[in-house]
DRENRO-107998 format. One record per residue: residue in one letter; x, y negated, z of N, C-alpha, C in turn. Coordinates in steps of 0.05 Angstrom, whole numbers, padded with zeros to 5 digits, always signed. Each point is the difference from the previous one (the first is absolute). Layout:
BEGIN
AXYZXYZXYZ;...
//
This chain:
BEGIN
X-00228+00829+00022-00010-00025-00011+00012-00024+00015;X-00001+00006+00022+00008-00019+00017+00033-00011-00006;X+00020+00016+00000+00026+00004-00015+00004-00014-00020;X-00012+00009-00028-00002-00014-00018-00005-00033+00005;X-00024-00004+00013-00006-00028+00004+00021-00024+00014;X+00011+00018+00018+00021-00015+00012+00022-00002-00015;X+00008+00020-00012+00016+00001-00024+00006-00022-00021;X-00035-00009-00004+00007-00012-00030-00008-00031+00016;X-00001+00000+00023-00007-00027+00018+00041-00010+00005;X+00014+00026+00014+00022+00001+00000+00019-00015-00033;X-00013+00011-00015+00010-00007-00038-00005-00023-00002;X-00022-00008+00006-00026-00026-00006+00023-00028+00013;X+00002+00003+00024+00020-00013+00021+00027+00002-00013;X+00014+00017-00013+00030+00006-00006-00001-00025-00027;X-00021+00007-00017+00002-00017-00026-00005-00026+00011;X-00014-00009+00015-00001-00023+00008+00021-00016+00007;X+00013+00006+00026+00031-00006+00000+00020-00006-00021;X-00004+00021-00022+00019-00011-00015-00007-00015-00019;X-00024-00003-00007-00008-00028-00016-00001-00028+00012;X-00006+00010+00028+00004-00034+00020+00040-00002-00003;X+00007+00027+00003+00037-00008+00000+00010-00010-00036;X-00018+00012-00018+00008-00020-00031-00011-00025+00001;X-00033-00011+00018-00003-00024-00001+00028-00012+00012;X+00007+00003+00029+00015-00020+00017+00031+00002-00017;X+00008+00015-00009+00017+00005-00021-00009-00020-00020;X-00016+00000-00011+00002-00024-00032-00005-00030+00016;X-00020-00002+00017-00005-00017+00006+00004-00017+00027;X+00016+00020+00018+00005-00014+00030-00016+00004+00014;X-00022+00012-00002-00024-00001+00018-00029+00012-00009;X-00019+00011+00018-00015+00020-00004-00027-00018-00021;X+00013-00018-00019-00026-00004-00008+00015-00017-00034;X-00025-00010-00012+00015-00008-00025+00002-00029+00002;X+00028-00015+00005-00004-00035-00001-00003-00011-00013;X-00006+00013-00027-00012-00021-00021-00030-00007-00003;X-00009+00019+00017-00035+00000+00004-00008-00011+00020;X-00020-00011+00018-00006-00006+00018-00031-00012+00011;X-00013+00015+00013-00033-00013-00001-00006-00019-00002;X-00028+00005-00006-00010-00029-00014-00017-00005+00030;X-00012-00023+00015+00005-00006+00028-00038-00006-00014;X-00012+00004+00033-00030-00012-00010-00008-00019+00001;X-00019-00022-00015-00007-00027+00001+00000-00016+00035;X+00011-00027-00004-00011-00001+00030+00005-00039-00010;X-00022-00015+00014-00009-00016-00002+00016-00022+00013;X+00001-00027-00015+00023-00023+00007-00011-00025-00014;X+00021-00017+00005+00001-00024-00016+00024-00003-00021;X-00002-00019-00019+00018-00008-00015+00010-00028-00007;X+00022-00017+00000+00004-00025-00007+00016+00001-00027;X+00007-00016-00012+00027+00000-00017+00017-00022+00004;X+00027+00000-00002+00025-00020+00003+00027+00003-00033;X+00010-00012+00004+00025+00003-00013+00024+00009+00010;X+00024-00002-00010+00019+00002+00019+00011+00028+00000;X-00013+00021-00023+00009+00030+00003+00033+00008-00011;X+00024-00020-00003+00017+00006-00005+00022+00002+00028;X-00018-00005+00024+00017+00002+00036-00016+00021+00007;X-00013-00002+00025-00010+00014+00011+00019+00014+00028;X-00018+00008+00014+00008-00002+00027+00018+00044+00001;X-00006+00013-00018+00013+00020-00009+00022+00001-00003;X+00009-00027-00017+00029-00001-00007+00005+00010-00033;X-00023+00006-00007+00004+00008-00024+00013-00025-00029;X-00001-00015+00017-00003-00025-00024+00003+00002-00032;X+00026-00006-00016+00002-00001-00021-00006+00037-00013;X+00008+00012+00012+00006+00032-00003-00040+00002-00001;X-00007+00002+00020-00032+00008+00003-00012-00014-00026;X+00001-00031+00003-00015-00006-00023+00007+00011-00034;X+00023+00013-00007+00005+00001-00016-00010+00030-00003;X-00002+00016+00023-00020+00028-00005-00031-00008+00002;X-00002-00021+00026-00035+00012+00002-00017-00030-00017;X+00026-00027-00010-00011-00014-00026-00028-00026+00028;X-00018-00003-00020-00023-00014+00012-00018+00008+00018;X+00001+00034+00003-00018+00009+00016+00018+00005+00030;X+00001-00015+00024+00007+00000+00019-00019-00007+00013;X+00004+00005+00028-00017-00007+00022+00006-00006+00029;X-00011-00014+00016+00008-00007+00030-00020+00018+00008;X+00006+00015+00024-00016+00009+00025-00003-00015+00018;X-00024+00012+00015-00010-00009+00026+00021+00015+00025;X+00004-00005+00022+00008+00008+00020+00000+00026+00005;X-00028+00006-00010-00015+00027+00009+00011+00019-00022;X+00005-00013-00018+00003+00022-00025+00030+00004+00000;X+00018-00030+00008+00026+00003-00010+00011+00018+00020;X-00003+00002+00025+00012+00018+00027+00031+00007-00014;X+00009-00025+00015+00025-00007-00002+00030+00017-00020;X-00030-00019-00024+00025+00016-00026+00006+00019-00010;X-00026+00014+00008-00009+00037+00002-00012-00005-00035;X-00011-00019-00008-00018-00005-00018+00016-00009-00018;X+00024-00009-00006+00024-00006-00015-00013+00022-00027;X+00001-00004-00027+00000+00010-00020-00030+00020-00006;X-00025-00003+00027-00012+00009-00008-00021+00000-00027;X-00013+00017-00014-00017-00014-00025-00033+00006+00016;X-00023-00015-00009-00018-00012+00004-00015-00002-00024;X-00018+00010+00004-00026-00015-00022-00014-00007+00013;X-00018-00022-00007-00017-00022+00009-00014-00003-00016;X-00037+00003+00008-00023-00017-00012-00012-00021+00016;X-00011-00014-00014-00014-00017+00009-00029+00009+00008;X-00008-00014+00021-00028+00005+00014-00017-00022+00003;X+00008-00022-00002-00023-00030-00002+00023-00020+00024;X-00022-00012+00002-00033-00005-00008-00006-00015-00025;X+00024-00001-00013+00000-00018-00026+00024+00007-00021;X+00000-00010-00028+00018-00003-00007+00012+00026+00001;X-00007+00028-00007+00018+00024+00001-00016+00001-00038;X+00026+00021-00002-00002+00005-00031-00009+00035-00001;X-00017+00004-00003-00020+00022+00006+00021+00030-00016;X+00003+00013+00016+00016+00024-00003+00030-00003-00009;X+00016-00013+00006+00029-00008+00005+00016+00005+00025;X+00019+00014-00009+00022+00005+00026+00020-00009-00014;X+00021-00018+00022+00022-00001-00008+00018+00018+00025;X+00031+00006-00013+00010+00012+00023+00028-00015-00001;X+00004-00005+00027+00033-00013+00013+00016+00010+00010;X+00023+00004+00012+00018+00001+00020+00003-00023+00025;X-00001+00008+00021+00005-00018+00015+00026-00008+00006;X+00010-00023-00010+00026-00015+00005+00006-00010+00013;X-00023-00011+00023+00006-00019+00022-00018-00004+00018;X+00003-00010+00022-00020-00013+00025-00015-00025-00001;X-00028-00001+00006-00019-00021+00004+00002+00001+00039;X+00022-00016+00002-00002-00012+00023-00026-00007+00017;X+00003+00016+00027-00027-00009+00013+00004-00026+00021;X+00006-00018-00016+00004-00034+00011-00017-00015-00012;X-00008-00021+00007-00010-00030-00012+00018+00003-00028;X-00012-00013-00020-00035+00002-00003-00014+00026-00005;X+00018+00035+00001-00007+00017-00012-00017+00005+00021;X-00007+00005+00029-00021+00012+00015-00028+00004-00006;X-00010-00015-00021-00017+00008-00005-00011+00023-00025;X+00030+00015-00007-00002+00014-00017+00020+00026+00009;X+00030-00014+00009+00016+00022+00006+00006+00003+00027;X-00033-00001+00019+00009+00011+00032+00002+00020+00005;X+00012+00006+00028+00003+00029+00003-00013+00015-00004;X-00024+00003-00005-00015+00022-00008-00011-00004-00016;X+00005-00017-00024-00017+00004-00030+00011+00023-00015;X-00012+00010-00028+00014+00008-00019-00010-00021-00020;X+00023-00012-00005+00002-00015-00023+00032-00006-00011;X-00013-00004-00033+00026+00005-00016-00001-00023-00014;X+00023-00024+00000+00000-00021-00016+00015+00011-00024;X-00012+00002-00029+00012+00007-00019+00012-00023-00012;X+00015+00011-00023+00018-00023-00023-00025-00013-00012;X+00005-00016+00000-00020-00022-00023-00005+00003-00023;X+00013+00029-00007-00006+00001-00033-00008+00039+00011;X+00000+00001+00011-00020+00029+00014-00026-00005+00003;X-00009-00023+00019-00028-00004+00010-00018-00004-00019;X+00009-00008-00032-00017-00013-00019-00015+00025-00012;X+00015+00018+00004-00016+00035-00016-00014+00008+00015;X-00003-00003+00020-00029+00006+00024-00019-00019-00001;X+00009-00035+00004-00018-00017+00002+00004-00009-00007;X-00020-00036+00001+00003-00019-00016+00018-00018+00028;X+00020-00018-00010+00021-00006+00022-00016-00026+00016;X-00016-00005-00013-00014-00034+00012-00018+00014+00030;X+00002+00029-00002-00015+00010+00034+00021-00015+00014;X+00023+00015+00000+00019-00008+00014+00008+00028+00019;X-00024+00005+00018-00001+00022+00010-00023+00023-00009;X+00008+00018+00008-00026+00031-00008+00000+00020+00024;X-00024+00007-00001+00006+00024+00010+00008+00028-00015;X+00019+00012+00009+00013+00021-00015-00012+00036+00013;X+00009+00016-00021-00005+00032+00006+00035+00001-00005;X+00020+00018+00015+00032+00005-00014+00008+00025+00017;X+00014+00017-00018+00008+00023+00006+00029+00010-00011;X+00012+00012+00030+00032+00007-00018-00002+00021-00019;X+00009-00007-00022+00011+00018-00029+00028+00009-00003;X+00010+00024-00005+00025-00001-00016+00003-00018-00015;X+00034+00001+00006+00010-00020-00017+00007+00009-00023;X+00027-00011-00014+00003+00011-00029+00019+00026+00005;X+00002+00030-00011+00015+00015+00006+00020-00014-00016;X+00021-00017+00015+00023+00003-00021+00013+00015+00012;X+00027+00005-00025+00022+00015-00003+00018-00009+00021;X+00007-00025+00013+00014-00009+00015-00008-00030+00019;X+00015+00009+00017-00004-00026+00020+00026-00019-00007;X+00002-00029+00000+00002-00021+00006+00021-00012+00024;X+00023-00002-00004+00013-00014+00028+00015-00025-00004;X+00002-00016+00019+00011-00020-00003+00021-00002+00031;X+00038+00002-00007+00003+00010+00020+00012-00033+00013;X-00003-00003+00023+00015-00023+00018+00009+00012+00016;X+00025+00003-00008+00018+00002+00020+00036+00001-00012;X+00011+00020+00018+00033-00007-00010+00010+00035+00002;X+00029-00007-00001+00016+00032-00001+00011+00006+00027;X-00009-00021+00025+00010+00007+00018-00016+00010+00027;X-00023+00007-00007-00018+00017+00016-00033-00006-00006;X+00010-00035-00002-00032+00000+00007-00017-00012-00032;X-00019+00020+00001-00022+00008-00017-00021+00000-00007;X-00014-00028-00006-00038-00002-00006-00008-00001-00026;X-00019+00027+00001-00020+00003-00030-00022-00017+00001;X-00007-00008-00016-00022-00009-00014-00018+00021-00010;X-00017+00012-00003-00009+00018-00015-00027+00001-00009;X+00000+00008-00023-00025-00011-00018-00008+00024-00017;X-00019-00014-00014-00020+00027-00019+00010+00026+00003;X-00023+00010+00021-00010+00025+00016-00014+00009-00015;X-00003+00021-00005-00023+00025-00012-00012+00008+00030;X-00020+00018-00013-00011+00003+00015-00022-00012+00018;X+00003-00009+00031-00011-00023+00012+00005-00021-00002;X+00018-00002-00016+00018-00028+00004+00018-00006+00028;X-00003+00014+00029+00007-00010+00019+00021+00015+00008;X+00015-00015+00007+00032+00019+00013-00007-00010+00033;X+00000+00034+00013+00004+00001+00030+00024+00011+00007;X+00023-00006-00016+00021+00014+00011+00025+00003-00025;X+00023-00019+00012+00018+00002-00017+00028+00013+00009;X+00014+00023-00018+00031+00009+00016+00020+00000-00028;X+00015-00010+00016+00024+00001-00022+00021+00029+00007;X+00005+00009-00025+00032+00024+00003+00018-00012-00006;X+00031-00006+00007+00019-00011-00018+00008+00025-00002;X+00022+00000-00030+00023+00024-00012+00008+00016+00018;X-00001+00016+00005+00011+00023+00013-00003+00009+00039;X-00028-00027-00002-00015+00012+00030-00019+00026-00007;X-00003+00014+00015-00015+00020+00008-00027-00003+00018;X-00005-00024+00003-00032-00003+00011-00010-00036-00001;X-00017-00001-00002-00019-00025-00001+00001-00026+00018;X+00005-00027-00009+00000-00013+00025-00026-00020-00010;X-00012-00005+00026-00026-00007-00014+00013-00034+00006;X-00026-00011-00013+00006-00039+00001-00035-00006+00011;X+00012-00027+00014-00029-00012+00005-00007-00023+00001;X-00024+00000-00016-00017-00024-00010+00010-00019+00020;X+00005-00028-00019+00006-00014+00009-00021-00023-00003;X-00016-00006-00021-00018-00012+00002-00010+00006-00036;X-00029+00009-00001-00007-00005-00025+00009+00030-00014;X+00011+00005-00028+00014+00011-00007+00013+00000+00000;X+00020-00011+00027+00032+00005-00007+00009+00019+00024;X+00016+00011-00008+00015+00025+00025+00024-00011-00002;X+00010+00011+00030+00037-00005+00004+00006+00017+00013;X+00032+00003-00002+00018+00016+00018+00024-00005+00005;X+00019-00002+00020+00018-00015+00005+00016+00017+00013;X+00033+00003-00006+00020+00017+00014+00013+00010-00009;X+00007+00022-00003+00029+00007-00018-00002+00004-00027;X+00009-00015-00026+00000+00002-00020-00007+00022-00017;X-00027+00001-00021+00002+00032-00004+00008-00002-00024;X+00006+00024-00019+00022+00007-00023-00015-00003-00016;X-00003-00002-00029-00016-00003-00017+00011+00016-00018;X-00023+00013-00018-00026-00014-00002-00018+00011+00015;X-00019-00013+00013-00019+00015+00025-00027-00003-00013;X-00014+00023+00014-00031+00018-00007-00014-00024+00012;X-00030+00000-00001-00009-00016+00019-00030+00021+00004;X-00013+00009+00017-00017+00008-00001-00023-00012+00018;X-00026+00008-00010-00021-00018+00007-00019+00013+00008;X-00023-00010+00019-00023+00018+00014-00013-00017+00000;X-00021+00014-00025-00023-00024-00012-00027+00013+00019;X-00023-00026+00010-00017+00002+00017-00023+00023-00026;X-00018+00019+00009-00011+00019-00002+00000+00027+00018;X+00005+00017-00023+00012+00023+00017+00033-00003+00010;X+00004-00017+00002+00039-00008+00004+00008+00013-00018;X+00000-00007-00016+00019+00008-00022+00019-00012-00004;X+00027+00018+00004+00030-00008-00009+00010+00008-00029;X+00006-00033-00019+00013+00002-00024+00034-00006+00009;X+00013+00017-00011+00036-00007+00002-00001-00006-00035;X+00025-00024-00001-00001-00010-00022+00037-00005+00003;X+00018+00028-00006+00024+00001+00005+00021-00021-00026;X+00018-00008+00016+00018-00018-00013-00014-00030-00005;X-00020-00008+00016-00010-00025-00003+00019-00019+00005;X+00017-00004+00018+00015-00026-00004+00027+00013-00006;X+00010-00020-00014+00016+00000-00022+00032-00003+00012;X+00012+00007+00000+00033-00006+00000-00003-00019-00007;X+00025-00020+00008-00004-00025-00001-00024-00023+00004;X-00012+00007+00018-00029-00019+00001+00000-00023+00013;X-00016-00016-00007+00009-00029+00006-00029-00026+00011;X+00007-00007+00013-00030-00016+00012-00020-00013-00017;X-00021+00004-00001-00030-00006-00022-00001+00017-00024;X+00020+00014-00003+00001+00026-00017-00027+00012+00001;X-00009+00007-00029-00032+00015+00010+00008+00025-00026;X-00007+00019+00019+00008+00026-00010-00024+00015-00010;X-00012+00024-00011-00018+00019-00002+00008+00025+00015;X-00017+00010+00009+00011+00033+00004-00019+00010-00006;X+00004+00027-00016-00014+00019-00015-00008+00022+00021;X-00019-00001+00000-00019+00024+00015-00005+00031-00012;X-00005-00011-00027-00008+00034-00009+00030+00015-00009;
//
């Protein structure tokens, strides 16, 4: 009996392996990146502003034209230095006034609520609070509060089919992505580029916001770019993303599935 048991513990373990080796095979990594937990409520403030076509991400014209009116600034606490780039969010309202009784809206965070004059009293180091778009805050509350207290929790984002790049740079080494609409968590902790006919990974690093760089010997095109989105780290490769002949503010797609 004993035999047997170890046996089918031995089988149990063998099949495992090779379904974690077809996950990291389809998908780069031991988990699925188009899915990603839904995070538990946790309590904050909210303001609203304008101004969602910049943002301190870098996303500018490219972001607004994916994530539209629903954008958002973080607090200090939340943004941890651009870690929070593309995250999605739903947000209710909690009072003391002026909330619209069973309404969530949900955002992406696009940018930073500076913890300076005059924001300290909303975006200091240790608040959680989220200044949303001005046409976000109106589906939770009535806008004449000004401020609320909020309930907000991270959500998956949209599984799309593909991520988003916007490349700055040139053909002579040096190389910064932009990168936008994430599945999954929305958040990229980790960007590597392949050029044509390398045999291993060179990673790039955040340079501020969503943008990554890498600088040095010219790589061949067309090059992979692969990504390690915050969760279970999950790595999407999205091969042949930049293009032969690519050229500065160029904004490309790369296909994931």
């Amino acid at each position: 009996m004993a035999c047997r048991a170890g046996g089918a513990l031995v089988g149990a373990m063998l099949v495992l392996i090779s379904l974690s080796s077809v996950v990291e095979a389809q998908f780069g990594g031991f988990c699925d990146p188009f899915q990603a937990p839904t995070g538990g409520w946790t309590g904050g403030t909210a303001t609203f502003y304008s101004g969602g076509r910049g943002g301190a991400c870098g996303f500018g014209g490219l972001g607004y034209a994916i994530y539209g009116e629903r954008y958002a600034a973080a607090s200090m606490k939340i943004w941890q230095n651009g870690a929070a780039c593309g995250m999605c969010v739903e947000i209710k309202c909690m009072g003391p006034s002026g909330c619209y009784a069973g309404k969530i809206v949900k955002v992406t965070i696009t940018d930073f609520c500076p913890n300076t004059h005059p924001n300290l009293a909303h975006c200091g180091p240790e608040k959680n609070h989220i200044d949303m778009g001005q046409n976000s805050f109106p589906v939770i509350a009535n806008p004449r509060v000004g401020v609320i207290n909020i309930q907000y929790r991270v959500v998956p984002c949209n599984a799309y089919g593909n991520f988003q790049v916007q490349i700055n740079g040139n053909q002579y080494g040096w190389l910064s992505l932009l990168i936008a609409q994430i599945p999954g968590s929305g958040r990229v902790v980790g960007c590597e580029v392949q050029g044509a006919g390398m045999n291993y990974w060179e990673g790039l690093r955040r340079v501020w916001g969503s943008n990554w760089m890498r600088t040095g010997t010219p790589l061949k095109t067309p090059i992979h770019v692969r990504l390690s989105l915050l969760g279970q780290i999950c790595k999407v490769t999205s091969r042949n993303c930049i293009p032969n002949g690519f050229y500065f503010g160029q904004a490309v797609k790369c296909n994931l599935r």
